[in-house]
ROKOL-291936 format. One record per residue (C-alpha): residue in three letters; x, y, z. Coordinates in steps of 0.5 Angstrom, whole numbers, plus 500, padded with zeros to 3 digits. Layout:
! ROKOL-291936
ALAXYZ/...
END
This chain:
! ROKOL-291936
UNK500500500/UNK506505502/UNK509504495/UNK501506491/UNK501512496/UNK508514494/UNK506512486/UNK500518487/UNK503522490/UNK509522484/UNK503523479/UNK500528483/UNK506532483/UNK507531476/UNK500534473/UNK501539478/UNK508541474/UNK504540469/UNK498545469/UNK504550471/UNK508549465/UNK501550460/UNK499555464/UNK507559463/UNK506558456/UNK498560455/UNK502568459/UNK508567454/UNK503567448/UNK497572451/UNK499580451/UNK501582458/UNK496583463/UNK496590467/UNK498589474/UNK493589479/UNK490594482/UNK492592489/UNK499591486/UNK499599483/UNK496601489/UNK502599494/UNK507602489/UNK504609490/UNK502608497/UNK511607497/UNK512613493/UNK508618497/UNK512615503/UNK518616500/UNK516622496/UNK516625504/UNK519621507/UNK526623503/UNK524630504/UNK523631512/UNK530627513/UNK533631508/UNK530638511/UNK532634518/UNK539633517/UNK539641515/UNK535643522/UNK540639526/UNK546642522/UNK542649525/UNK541647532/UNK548645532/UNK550651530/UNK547654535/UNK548651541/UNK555648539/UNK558655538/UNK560660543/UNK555666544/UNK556673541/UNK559674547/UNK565669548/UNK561665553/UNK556657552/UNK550659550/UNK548654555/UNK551652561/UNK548644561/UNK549643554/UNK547634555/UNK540637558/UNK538642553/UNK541640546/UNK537633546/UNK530638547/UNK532643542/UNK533636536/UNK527634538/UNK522640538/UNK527642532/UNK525635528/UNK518636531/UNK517643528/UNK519640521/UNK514634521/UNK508640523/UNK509643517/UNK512636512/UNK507631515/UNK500634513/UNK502634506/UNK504626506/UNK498625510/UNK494627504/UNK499623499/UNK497617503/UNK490618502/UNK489619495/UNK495614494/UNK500619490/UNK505624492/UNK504630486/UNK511634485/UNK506640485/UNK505638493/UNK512636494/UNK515642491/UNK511646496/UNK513643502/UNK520644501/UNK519651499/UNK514652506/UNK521647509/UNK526652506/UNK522657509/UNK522653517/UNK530653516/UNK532660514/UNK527663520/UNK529659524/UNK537660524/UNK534668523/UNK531666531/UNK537663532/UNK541668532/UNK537673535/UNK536668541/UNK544669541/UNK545675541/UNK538677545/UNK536670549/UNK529672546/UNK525669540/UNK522673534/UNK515674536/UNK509679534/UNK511684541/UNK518683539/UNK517686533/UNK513691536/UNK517693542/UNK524693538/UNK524693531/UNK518698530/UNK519702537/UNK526702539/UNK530700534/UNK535696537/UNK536690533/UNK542696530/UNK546694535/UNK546688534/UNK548688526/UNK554693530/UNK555686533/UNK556681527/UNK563684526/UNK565682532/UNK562675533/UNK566671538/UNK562665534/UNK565667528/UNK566674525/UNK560675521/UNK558667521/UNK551668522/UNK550671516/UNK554666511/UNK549661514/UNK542664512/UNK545660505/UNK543653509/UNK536654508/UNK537656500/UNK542650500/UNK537645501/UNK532648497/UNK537647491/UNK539641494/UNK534638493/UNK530640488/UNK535638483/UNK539631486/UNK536629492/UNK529628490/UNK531624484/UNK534620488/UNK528619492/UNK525616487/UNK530611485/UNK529608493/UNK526600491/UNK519598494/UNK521595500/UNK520587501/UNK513583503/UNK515581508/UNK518588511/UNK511592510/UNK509590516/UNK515592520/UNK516600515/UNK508602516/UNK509600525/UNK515604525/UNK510609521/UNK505608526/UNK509609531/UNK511616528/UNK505619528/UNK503617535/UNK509620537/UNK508626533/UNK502627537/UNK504625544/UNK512626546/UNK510634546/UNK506632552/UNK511629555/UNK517634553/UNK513638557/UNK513635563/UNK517636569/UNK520629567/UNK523633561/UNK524639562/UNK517643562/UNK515648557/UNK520653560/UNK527649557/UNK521649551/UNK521656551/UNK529657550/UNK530651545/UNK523650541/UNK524653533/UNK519658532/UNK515655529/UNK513652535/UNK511658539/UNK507661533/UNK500660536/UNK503662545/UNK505668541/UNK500671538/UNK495668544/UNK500672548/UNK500678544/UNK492678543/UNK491677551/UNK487682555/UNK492688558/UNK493693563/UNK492700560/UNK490706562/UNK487711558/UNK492716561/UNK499714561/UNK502721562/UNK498724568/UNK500717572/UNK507719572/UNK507725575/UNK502721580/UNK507715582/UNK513720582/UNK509724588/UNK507719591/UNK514716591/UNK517723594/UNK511722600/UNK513716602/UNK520718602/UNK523720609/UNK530722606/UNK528729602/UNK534729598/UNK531724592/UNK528729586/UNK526726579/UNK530731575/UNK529728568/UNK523728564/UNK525723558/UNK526719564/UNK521718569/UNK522714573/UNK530715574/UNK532719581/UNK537723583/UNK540724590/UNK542732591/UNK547734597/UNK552729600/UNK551721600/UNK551719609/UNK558716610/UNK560715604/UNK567715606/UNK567709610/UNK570702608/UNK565698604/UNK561693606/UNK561686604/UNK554683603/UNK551676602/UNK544676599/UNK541669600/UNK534667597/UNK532660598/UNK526658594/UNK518658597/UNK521660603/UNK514662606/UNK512665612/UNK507662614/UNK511656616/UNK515660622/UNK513662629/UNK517669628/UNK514671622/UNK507668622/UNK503668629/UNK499661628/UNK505657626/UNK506652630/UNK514649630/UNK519652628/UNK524648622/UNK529654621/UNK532654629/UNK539657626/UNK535663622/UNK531664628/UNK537666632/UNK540669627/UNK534674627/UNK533674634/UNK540674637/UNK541682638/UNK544684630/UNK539683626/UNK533686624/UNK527682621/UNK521683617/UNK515681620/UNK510684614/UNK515683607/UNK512680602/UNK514678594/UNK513682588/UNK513676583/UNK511669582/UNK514665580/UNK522665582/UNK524669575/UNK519674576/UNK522675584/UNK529675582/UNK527680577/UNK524685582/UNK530683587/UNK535685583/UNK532691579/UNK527694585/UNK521695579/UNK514691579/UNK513685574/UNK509686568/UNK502685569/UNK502679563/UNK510677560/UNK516674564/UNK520680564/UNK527676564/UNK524673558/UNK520678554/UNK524684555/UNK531682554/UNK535689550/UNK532693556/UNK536697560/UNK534693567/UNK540695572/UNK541693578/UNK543693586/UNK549689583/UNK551695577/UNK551699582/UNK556695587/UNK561694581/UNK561701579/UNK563702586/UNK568697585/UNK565690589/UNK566683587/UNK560680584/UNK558673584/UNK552669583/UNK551662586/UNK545659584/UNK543651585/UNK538652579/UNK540651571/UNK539659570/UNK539658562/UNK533655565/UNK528661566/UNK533665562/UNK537669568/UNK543668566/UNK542674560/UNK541678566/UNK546674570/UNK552676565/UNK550683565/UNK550684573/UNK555679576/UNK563678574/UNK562671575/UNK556665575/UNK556659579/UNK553652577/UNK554646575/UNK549640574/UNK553637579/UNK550641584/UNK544636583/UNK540642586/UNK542640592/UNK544646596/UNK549645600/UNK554643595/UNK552650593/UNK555653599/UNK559649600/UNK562651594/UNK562659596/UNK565657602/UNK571654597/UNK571661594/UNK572665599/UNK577661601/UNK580661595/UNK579666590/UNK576672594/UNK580679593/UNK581681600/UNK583688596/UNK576689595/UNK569689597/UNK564682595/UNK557681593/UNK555674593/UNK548673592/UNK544666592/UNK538663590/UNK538657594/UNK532651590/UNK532645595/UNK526648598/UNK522647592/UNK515642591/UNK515636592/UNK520638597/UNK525632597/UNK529632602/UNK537630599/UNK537622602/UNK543623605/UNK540627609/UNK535623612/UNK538626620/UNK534632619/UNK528630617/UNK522633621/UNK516629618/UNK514622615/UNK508625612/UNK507626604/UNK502632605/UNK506638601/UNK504644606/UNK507639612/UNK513636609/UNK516643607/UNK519643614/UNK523638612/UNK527642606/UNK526649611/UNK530645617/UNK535642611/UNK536650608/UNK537651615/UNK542647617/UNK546650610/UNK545656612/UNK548655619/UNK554651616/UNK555657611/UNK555663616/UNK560658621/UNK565656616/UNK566664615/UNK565668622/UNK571667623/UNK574671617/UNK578677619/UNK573681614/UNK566678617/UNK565683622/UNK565688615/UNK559684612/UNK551685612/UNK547678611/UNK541678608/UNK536673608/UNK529671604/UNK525668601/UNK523668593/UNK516667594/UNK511664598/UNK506658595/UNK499656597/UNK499649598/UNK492648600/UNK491652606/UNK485654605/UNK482647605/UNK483646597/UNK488644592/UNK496648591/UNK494654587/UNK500656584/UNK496663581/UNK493664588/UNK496671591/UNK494672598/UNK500670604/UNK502664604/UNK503665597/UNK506672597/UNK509673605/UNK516671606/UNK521672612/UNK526679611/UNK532678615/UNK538683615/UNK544681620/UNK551684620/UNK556684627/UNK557690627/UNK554695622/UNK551701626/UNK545703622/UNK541696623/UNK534696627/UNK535691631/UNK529687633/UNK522685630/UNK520691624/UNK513692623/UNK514696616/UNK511694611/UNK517693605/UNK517688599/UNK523686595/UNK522692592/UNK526695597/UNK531690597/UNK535693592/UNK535700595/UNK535697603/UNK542694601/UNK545700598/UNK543704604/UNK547700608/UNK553700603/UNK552708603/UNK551709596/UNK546714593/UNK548713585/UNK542715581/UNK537709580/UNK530706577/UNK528704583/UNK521703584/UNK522701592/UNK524704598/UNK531703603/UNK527700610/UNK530705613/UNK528711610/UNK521709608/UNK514712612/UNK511707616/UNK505710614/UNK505710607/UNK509705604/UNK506699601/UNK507692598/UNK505690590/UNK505683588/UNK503682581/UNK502676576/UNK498674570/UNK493679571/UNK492678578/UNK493683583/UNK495682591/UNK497689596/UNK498690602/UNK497697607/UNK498698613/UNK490699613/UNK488693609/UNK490688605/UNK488686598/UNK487680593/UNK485682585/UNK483675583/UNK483679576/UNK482686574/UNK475686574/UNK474682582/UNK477685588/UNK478682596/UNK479687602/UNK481685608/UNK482688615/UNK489689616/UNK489686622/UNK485680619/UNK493676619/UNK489670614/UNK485674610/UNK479669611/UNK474675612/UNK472679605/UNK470685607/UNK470690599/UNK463690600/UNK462694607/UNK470698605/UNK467700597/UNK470706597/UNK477703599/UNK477698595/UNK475701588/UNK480707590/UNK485701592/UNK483697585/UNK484702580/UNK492705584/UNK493697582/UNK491698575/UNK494704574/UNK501702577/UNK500696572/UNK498699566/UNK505705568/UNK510700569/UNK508695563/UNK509701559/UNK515703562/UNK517695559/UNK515696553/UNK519703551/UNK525701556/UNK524708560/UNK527704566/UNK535707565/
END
């Protein structure tokens, strides 16, 4: 039986071969059958992907030669353009490729559908491309020279107003990137144009249809693409990544295009008044002023002071001074400084302030939140703009500081920051005020490496001919508020809950602090120095019985500790201070205390020559308003809505605008003036 099975299966395979071979002859002798629909069909579908797909990769390799331009060469200035290149370079390709695939992944989507790739559709892509690419090294460019993009209002407030841009032409014969190498590759863009109209494109077209049995694999990857096309921008935004600020520094501008007109059409300040408010704010200013030697003098520029008569005690030896702000210090977490707190997590601090030379703030409140808007105000004593980041939309203003005037009078000036200060674009103000900058990534955001290596500094490298500033802005102390796990011993709770497990990091910048002041209290120069000590800002971290409120201005977000402590310095108040001051006065205050009266922009008073009475603390942000008086204190949740509370109402649980509608219609529009005053000042870059 198994040989006749074997013998049918040999028939079988022989009539099998048979039909094969008679069919091959039938096809040999009939007329070439069209190819099937199917078949044509899978050939377009290759062709529009190649067509795209050879497009997006070429205009890719062009882009990464533009990014690499710009982060890879030295700034205009002879410095990196980061600081913390392995994190920022890898932001900057990805939105760099995601912004070409905006503009190139429309047209293939369209190809795919209707299953052809025209040489109309393609032709205008590349020119759209070509267009991405030279705006891009153009906006590049700029972000050297001037850290900002080229957005509608830059081109409002400088091209069209201020005519600055001259400057930077001024500039190209001077590029420590290379003398005028930013204009010789403005032909990158034209270079890909030509390229690929008449050698790549060509090529495409030869790339053969991939195998069967690799489709599969070629349309996953493509899926795959497309899914990542629509989610990674989301998670590039995260704190994971980066966040949208490290997007704001790196991402091309066609990115941005959409936030900027938003931003350009949003709601503002203004007044309908403009001129009659300057004579207003320079009235009240004089008035609050216990010092009358301050005149405004200079009517093309009004905010600028002058000091008339002799400076007191300019002729003594200077003083050193030590400015250091830890992040989201809040008040409300300390008995001194807020009456309901219960333990104290700054123990060190605490008897810094009440040790007998120190003077501490007991109503001291931020101007700005977040910490960009704070550092801001620190350094330059002026009020935030009511709706833009001032250290990001404002950067060829004239913004001087503190420090300028610390410089100008010979001090040392040094910066430590635990924080990258690309990040919120600091360092552009940095560079301008300070001699030296320190960061590294190596800091981990841990802030006793931070002072730890200031302490080598001043160890080291300190010019004992000379004065020092050295200013801090500390961030260990920042949400989620993680303790560095080396640190376990000064953990103070074991509870998650934010508005709790803040005492962990205060008690750790405590210790930091404490270890920073006893490393350098024996120094012959100590007893010649002033120390300075406060918060960026405060945070609402539910509170008030609901969720953290980042846009929330009342005083958990907005009321921080003041401390100025020196051995030895004669003219500071000793002991618990109720006038109110903001940072605002930060600026003037530590000039006071050094004895210089250079003329300035400060929109602050020294708290040692302000009238108790009349002085007042701004905060401001998005459109969003808080206030203190000595009579009430204020929460404009917008320009439209006000909340009025008694002074002594130390919570603010008690809206009172209602029975108080003289007050607060008289404080609300004093806000709205003063907002819409000092974004004006922004916009025609009257503040030098």
């Amino acid at each position: 039986m198994a040989e006749t099975q074997a013998v049918r299966e040999v028939q079988s395979d022989s009539a099998i071969v048979g039909e094969t071979s008679a069919s091959l002859q039938r096809t040999q002798d009939s007329p070439a059958a069209p190819p099937s629909h199917k078949s044509g069909s899978e050939q377009s579908l290759w062709q529009s992907f190649t067509a795209y797909g050879g497009l997006y990769v070429w205009a890719a390799i062009f882009g990464l030669i533009t990014t690499l331009v710009l982060f890879l060469r030295p700034t205009p200035y002879g410095m990196s353009y980061v600081m913390d290149l392995a994190h920022y370079l890898p932001h900057a390709i990805f939105y760099m490729l995601y912004g070409l695939g905006v503009i190139c992944f429309p047209f293939m989507i369209i190809a795919l559908v209707r299953r052809k790739a025209t040489t109309a559709g393609t032709t205008i892509c590349a020119i759209l491309l070509t267009l991405s690419l030279f705006w891009g090294h153009v906006d590049n460019e700029v972000l050297r020279y001037c850290k900002i993009h080229i957005t509608v209002d830059f081109l409002e407030t400088y091209v069209l107003s201020n005519g600055k841009p001259d400057a930077i032409w001024a500039l190209l014969e001077g590029d420590q990137g290379g003398k005028n190498l930013s204009l010789y590759f403005l032909g990158l863009a034209p270079l890909f144009l030509i390229t690929w109209l008449l050698f790549i494109r060509r090529l495409v077209k030869r790339i053969p249809p991939v195998p069967k049995h690799r489709k599969k694999l070629v349309w996953g990857i493509t899926g795959a693409l497309v899914i990542s096309f629509v989610f990674l921008p989301a998670l590039f935004r995260s704190n994971l990544f980066g966040s949208k600020n490290r997007q704001l520094l790196v991402a091309p501008p066609f990115v941005l295009v959409k936030q900027g007109l938003d931003e350009y059409f949003a709601a503002r300040v203004e007044h309908a008044d403009l001129p009659t408010l300057i004579p207003r704010f320079q009235k009240a200013w004089l008035e609050a002023e216990t010092d009358k030697n301050w005149q405004f003098i200079d009517t093309s520029r009004p905010f600028m002071k002058t000091y008339k008569g002799s400076c007191p005690n300019a002729g003594e030896p200077a003083w050193n001074i030590i400015v250091i702000s830890i992040e989201s210090f809040r008040a409300r977490n300390l008995p001194l400084f807020y009456r309901d707190a219960k333990d104290d997590p700054t123990p060190f601090i605490s008897s810094l302030a009440t040790g007998g030379r120190a003077a501490y703030y007991t109503h001291y409140y931020t101007n700005g939140h977040p910490t960009i808007a704070s550092f801001m105000a620190q350094h330059t004593s002026l009020l935030p703009h009511s709706a833009y980041t001032v250290a990001q939309r404002f950067t060829l203003d004239t913004l001087n500081s503190y420090v300028s005037s610390l410089r100008d009078h010979g001090y040392q000036t040094v910066f430590f920051g635990g924080s990258d200060p690309d990040w919120d674009n600091q360092r552009v103000w940095l560079n301008r005020w300070y001699d030296q900058i320190y960061y590294t990534p190596d800091y981990e955001e841990k802030d006793r490496l931070v002072m730890q290596d200031a302490t080598r500094w001043l160890n080291e490298d300190l010019d004992p001919s000379k004065p020092f500033l050295m200013t801090f802005f500390l961030i260990t102390n920042h949400t989620p508020f993680t303790l560095p796990s080396e640190e376990e011993s000064l953990r103070l709770t074991d509870s998650n809950e934010q508005k709790i497990k803040i005492i962990n990091t205060m008690h750790y910048d405590d210790d930091v602090v404490r270890e920073f002041i006893e490393s350098i209290k024996d120094k012959p120069w100590f007893d010649h120095t002033i120390v300075l000590i406060t918060g960026d800002h405060g945070m609402d971290l539910g509170d008030r019985g609901d969720s953290p409120d980042y846009d929330n201005l009342r005083h958990e977000a907005t009321q921080i500790p003041l401390i100025v402590y020196s051995p030895k310095h004669p003219r500071i108040p000793i002991g618990q201070q109720e006038v109110i001051g903001s940072h605002l006065d930060l600026a003037p205050t530590i000039l006071d205390l050094a004895h210089i009266c250079d003329d300035n922009s400060f929109m602050g008073h020294s708290l040692l020559s302000v009238d108790p009475e009349k002085a007042h603390a701004i905060v401001i942000k998005h459109l969003r308003f808080g206030m203190d008086t000595k009579d009430y204190s204020v929460y404009m949740p917008s320009k439209n809505q006000i909340m009025l509370f008694d002074h002594e109402d130390y919570g603010q649980t008690s809206d009172i605008s209602v029975q108080n509608k003289s007050a607060a219609d008289s404080l609300k529009e004093y806000l709205l003036s003063i907002s819409s005053l000092v974004n004006d000042g922004y916009r025609k870059d009257l503040y030098h």
